[in-house]
C-alpha positions as CSV (number, residue, x, y, z in Angstrom):
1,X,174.6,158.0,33.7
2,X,173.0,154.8,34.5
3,X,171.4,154.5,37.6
4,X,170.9,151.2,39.8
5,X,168.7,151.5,42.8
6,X,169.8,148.4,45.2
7,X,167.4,147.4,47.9
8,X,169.0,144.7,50.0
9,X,172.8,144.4,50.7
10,X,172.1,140.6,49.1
11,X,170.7,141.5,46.3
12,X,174.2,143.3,44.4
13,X,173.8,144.1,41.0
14,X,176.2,141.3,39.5
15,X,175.6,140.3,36.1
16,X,173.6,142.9,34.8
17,X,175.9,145.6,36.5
18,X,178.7,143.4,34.5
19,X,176.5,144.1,31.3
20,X,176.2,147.6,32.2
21,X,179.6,148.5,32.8
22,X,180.5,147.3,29.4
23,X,178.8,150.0,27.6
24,X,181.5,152.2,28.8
25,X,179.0,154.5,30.6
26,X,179.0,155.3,34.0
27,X,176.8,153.5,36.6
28,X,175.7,155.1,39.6
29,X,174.6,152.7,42.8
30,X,171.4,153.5,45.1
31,X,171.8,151.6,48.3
32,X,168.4,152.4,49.7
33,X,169.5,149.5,52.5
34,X,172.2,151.8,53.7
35,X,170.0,154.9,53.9
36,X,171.0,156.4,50.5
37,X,167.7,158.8,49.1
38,X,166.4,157.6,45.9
39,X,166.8,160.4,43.4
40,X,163.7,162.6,43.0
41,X,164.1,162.7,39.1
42,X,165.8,161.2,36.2
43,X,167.4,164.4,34.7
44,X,171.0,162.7,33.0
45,X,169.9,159.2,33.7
46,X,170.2,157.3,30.5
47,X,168.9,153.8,32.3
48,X,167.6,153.0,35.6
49,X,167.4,149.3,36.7
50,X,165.6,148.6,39.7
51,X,166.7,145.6,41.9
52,X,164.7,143.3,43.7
53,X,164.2,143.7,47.6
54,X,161.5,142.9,50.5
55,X,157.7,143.2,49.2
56,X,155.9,146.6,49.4
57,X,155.9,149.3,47.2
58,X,158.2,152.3,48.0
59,X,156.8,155.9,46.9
60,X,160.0,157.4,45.9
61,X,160.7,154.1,43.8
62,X,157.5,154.4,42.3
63,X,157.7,158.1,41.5
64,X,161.1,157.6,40.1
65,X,160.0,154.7,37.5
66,X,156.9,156.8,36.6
67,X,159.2,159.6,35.6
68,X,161.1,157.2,33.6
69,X,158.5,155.3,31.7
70,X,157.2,159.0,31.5
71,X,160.6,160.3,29.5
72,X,161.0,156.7,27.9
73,X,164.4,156.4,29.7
74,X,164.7,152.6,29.5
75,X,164.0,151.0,32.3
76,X,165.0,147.2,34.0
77,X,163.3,145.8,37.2
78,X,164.9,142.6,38.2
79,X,162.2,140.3,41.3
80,X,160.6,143.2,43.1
81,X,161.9,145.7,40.8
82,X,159.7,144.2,38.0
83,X,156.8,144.1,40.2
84,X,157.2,148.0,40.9
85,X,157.7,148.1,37.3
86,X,154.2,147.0,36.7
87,X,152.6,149.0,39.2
88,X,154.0,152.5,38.3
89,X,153.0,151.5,34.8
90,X,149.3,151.8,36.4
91,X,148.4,148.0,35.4
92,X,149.8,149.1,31.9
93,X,149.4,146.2,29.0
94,X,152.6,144.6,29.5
95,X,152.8,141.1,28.0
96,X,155.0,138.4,29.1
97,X,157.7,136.5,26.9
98,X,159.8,133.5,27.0
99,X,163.7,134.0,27.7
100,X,166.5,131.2,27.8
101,X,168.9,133.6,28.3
102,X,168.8,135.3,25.1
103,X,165.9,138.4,24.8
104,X,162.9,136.9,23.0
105,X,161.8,137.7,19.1
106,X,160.6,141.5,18.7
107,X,162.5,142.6,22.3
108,X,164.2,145.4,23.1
109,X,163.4,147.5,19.9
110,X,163.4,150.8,19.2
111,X,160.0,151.7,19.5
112,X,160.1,153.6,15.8
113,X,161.2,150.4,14.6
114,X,159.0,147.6,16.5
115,X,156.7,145.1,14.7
116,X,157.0,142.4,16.1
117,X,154.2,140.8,18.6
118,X,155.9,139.4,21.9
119,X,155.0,135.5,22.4
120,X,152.4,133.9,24.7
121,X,152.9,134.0,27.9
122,X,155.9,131.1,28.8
123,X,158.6,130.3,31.5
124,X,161.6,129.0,30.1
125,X,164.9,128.7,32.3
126,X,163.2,130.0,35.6
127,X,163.1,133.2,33.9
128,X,160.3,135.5,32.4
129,X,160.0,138.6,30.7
130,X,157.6,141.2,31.8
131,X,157.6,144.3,29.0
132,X,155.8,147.6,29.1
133,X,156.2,150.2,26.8
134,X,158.6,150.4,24.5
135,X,161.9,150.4,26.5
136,X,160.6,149.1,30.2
137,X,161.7,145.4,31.1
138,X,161.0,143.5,34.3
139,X,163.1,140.2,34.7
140,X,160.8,137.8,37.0
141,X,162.9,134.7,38.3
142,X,161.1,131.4,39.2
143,X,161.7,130.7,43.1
144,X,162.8,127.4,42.7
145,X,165.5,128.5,40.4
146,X,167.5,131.8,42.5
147,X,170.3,131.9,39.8
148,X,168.9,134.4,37.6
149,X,169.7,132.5,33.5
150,X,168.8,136.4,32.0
151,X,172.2,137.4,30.9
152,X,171.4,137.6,27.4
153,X,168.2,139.9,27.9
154,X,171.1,142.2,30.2
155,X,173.2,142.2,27.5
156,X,170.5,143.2,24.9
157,X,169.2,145.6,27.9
158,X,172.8,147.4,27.4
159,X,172.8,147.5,23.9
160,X,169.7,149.4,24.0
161,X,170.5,151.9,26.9
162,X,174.4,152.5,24.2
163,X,172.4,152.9,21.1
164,X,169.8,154.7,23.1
165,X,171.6,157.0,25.0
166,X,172.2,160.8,23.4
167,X,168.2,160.6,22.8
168,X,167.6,159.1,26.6
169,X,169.1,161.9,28.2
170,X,167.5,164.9,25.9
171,X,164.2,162.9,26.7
172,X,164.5,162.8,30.3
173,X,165.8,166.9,30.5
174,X,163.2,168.1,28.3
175,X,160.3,166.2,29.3
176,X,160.2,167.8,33.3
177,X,160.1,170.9,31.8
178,X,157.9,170.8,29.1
179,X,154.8,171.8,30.5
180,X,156.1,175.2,32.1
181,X,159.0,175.7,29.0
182,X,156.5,178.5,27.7
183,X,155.8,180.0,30.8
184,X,160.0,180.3,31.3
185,X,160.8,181.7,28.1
186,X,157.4,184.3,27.2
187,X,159.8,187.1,26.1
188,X,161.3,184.9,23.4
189,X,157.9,184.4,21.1
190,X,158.4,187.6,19.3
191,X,162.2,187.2,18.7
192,X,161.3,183.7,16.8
193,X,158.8,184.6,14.7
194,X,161.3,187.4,13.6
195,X,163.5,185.2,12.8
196,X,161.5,182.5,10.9
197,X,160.4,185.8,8.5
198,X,163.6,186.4,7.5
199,X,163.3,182.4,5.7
200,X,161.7,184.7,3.4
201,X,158.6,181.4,2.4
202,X,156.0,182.4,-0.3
203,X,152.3,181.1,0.2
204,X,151.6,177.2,-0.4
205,X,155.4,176.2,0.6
206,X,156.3,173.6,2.6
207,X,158.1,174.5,6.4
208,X,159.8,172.6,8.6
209,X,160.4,173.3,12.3
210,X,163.3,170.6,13.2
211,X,163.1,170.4,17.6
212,X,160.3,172.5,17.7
213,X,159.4,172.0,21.2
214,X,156.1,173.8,22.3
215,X,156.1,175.0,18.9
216,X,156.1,178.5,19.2
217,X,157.2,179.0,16.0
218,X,154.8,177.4,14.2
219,X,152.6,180.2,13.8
220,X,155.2,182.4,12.3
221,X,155.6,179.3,9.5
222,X,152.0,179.8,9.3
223,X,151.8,183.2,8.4
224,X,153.5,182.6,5.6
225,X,152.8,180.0,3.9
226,X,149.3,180.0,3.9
227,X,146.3,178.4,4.3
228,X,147.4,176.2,1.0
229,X,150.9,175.7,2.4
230,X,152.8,172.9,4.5
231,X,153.3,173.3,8.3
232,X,155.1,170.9,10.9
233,X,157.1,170.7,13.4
234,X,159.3,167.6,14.5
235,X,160.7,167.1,17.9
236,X,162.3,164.4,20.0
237,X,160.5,164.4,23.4
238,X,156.6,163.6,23.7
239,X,156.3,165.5,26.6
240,X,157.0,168.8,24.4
241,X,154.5,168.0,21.4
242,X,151.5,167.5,24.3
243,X,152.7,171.3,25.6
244,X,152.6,172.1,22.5
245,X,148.9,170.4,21.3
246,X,147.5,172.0,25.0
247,X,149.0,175.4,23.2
248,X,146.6,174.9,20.5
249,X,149.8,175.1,18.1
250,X,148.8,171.2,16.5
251,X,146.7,173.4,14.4
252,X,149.1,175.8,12.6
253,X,150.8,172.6,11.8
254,X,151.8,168.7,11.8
255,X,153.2,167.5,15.4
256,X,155.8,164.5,14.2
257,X,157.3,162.3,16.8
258,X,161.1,161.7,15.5
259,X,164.8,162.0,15.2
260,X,166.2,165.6,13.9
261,X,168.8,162.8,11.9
262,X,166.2,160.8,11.0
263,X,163.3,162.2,10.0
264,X,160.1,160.7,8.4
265,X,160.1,162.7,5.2
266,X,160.8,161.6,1.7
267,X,163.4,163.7,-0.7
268,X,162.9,167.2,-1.3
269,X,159.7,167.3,0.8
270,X,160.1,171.1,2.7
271,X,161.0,174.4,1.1
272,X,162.5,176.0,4.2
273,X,163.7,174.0,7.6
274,X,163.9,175.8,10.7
275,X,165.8,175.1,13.6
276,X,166.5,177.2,17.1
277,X,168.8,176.0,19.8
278,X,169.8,172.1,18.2
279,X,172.4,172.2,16.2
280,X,175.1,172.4,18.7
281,X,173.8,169.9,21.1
282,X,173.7,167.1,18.6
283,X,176.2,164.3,18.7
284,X,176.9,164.8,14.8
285,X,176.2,168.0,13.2
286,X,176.9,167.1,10.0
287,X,175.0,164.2,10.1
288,X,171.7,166.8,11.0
289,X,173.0,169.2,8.4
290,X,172.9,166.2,5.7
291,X,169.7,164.9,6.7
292,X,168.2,168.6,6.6
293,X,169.3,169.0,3.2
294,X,167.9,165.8,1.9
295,X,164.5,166.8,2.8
296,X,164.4,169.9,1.1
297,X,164.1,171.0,-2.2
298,X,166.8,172.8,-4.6
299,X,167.0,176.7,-3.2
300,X,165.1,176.0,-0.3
301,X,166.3,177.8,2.8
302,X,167.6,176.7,6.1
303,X,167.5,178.8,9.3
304,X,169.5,178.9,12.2
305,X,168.4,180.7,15.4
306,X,169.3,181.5,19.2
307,X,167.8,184.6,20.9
308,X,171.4,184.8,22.4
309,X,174.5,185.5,20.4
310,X,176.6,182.5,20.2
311,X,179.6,184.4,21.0
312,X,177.7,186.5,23.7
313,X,176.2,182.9,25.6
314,X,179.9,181.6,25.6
315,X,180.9,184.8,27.3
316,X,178.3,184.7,29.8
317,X,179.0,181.2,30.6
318,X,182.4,182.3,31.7
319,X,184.2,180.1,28.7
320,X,186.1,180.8,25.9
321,X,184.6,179.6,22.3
322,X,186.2,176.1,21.8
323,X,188.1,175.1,18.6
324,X,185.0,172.4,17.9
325,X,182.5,174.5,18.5
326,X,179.7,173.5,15.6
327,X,178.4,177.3,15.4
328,X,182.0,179.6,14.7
329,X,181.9,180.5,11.2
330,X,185.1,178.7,10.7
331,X,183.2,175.2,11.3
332,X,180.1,175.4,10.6
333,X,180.4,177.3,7.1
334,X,182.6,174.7,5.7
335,X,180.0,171.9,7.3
336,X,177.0,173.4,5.5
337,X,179.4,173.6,2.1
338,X,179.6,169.7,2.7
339,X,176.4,168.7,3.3
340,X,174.9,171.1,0.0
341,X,173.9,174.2,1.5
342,X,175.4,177.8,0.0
343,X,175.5,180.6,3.1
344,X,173.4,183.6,2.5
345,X,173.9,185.2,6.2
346,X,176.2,184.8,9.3
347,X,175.1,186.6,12.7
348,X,176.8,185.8,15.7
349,X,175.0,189.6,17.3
350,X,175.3,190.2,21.1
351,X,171.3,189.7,21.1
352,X,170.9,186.9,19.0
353,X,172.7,183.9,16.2
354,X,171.1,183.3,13.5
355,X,172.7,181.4,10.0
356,X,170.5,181.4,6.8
357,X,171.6,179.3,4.4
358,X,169.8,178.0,0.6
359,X,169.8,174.4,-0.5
360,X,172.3,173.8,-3.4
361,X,170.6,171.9,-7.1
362,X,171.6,168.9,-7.3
């Protein structure tokens, strides 16, 4: 959901609600001139754009944009909303950069990707660019020019909040929680290292934790591979790999910032890959299940885990298995044949799922 927080009955979102609406997700309207309460977090935002208004600086606005900026949701402030922009950013190094209505050279990347160095500071077509971070933008508009010419940086705006989204949204859920996650879940510790044993590593291996979190399971990798072995752990959400460096788990292992599809490893670089509670709430299993395989060496082992059964958590939620579920043997089986893993073991147990599977020679 995108969310547009509205200040003035004036000030409508127009054109970059029309750029918005385009990426076929929903939009969700503030009026905070009609009395409407700004949302106290960004938990399923994918966006926020933040309109501009009267001067001051609003706590809840503020709050709201910190959050966001803290979970890398991307982030728009049009006038006013720029200015709060800035100022939630704490007087962050954001740089300014010309815009005649297209998004300058090096905006609106991907902030895995960006190289580029944003242009001195210019106004060009009564509009300017404020940028901090990788995903926040502030359009500033001249005051002798009130038509806002900033279409094109809307339009590249939406094409990063589309491309952007699936990650957004894990991001912002994950990153609230991050700092109590171990504290919610104590009883599960042992269950996981159990389960990462039954990978079966030998001393001096390479292992992979894929969503790692906190990275309680890092440890368990630990144990046994060795001092001489390879240890790391790659999740999606900042937020978790702090919990997990504050846990003192950065040294059982490598902390990597990065994609479960896209991961920073060259071929064949892990013996064993790990992975508890991500399959199934990817966009493209297969995709994962390729990009696992990739990275790990002929006969090196993947594990699935859940400390609930599949079947069991399905149950509990009051729902039946459906026909696309990624986890039922009857689709995930064939999806591993595809993407060159051979099954070992299949567990869908009342107290726990867990899939071990061995990388196929090429």
């Amino acid at each position: 959901m995108i969310q547009i927080v509205e200040h003035t009955a004036a000030e409508s979102p127009s054109a970059v609600a029309a750029a918005l609406a385009a990426t076929g997700l929903p939009v969700r309207v503030c009026r905070v001139w009609a009395g409407e309460r700004v949302p106290d977090t960004v938990d399923g935002m994918v966006a926020l754009v933040v309109l501009d208004g009267p001067p001051g600086a609003p706590a809840a606005q503020l709050a709201l944009l910190r959050a966001a900026l803290d979970a890398e949701v991307p982030v728009l402030g049009v006038g006013t909303g720029a200015r709060l922009l800035a100022l939630a950013a704490d007087g962050g190094a954001g740089s300014y950069a010309p815009s005649d209505g297209a998004a300058p050279q090096g905006a609106l990347h991907d902030h895995a990707d960006h190289t580029d160095h944003a242009p001195a500071p210019h106004d060009e077509g009564g509009v300017r660019v404020l940028r901090i971070g990788p995903s926040a933008w502030g359009v500033r508009r001249h005051p002798v020019h009130p038509v806002p010419y900033a279409d094109g940086v809307y339009g590249r705006f939406a094409a990063l909040v589309a491309d952007r989204a699936e990650r957004t949204t894990t991001r912002a859920f994950f990153t609230r929680r991050a700092a109590t996650w171990d504290e919610r879940f104590t009883d599960d510790g042992p269950r996981y290292a159990a389960a990462a044993h039954r990978m079966e590593l030998r001393s001096g291996q390479r292992a992979l934790d894929v969503g790692c979190g906190t990275g309680r399971v890092l440890p368990a990798l630990r144990d046994q591979v060795g001092p001489a072995g390879v240890v790391a752990g790659v999740d999606l959400t900042p937020a978790m790999l702090t919990a997990a460096a504050r846990q003192g788990r950065g040294a059982q292992g490598h902390l990597l910032l990065a994609d479960a599809c896209r991961l920073p490893l060259r071929t064949g670089a892990v013996d064993g890959v790990f992975s508890a509670g991500l399959l199934n709430h990817l966009p493209d299993p297969r995709r994962a299940l390729r990009e696992w395989a990739r990275v790990t060496a002929p006969l090196g082992v993947l594990l699935l885990f859940h400390p609930s059964g599949h079947a069991e958590r399905a149950a509990r939620h009051g729902r039946p298995l459906a026909p696309d579920d990624p986890l039922t043997e009857g689709n995930l089986l064939p999806a591993l044949r595809a993407t060159g893993w051979r099954t070992a073991c299949y567990e869908d147990a009342p107290h726990h799922f867990l899939l071990r599977a061995v990388r196929t020679a090429d």
